[in-house]
N, C-alpha and C positions, 0 to 999 in steps of 0.2 A: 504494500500500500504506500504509492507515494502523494505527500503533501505539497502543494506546491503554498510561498510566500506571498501574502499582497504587501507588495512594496509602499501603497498607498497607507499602510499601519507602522511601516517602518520606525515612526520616529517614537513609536508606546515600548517594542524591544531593543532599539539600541540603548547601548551604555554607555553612560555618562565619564565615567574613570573604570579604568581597566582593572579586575580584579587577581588577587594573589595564586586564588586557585578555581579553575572551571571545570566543570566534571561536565563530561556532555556524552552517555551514553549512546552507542549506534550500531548499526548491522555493516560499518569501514571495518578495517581492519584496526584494531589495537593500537595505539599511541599513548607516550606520553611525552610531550617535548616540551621546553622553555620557550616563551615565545616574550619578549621585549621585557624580561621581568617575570613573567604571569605563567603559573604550570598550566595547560590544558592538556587535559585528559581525557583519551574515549578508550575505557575496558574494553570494549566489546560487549557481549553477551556471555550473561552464564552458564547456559544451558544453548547449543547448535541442534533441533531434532531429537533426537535418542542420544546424543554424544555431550561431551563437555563443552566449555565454553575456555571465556578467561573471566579472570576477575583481577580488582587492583590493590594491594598490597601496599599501606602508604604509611613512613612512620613521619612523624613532625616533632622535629628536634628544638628544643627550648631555642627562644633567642633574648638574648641582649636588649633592655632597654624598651622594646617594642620597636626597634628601628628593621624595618624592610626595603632593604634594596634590591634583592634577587630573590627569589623564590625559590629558588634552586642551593642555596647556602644552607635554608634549614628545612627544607621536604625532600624525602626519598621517596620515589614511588617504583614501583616492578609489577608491569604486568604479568602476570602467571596463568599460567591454561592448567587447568583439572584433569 
């Protein structure tokens, strides 16, 4: 089932400041990458059919101060398949 966007709503889902971490489940393939600062993340799925999926694995390491400059200095993420 695909959803297609109305771009004429566009401006009720854009974001306003980019956040630290975005989880965006999907039927892509698995990623997690740093992207200007900000982790985005797609698991994948947990369950493919009859078979496993992936799922994500994420620890979050205290930080200093509350100062955030990379995201990637205190979050480990690893996607892992079952």
């Amino acid at each position: 089932m695909c959803k297609q966007l109305d771009w004429r709503q566009a401006k009720h889902w854009s974001l306003n400041m980019m956040p630290d971490f975005l989880l965006l489940p999907s039927k892509l393939n698995p990623i997690a990458k740093d992207y200007n600062g900000s982790l985005i993340v797609n698991p994948g799925l947990l369950t493919k059919g009859k078979s496993g999926g992936t799922f994500l694995e994420m620890k979050v390491l205290p930080n200093e101060a509350g100062k955030i400059e990379n995201v990637s200095d205190f979050v480990h993420a690893v996607i892992k398949r079952i």
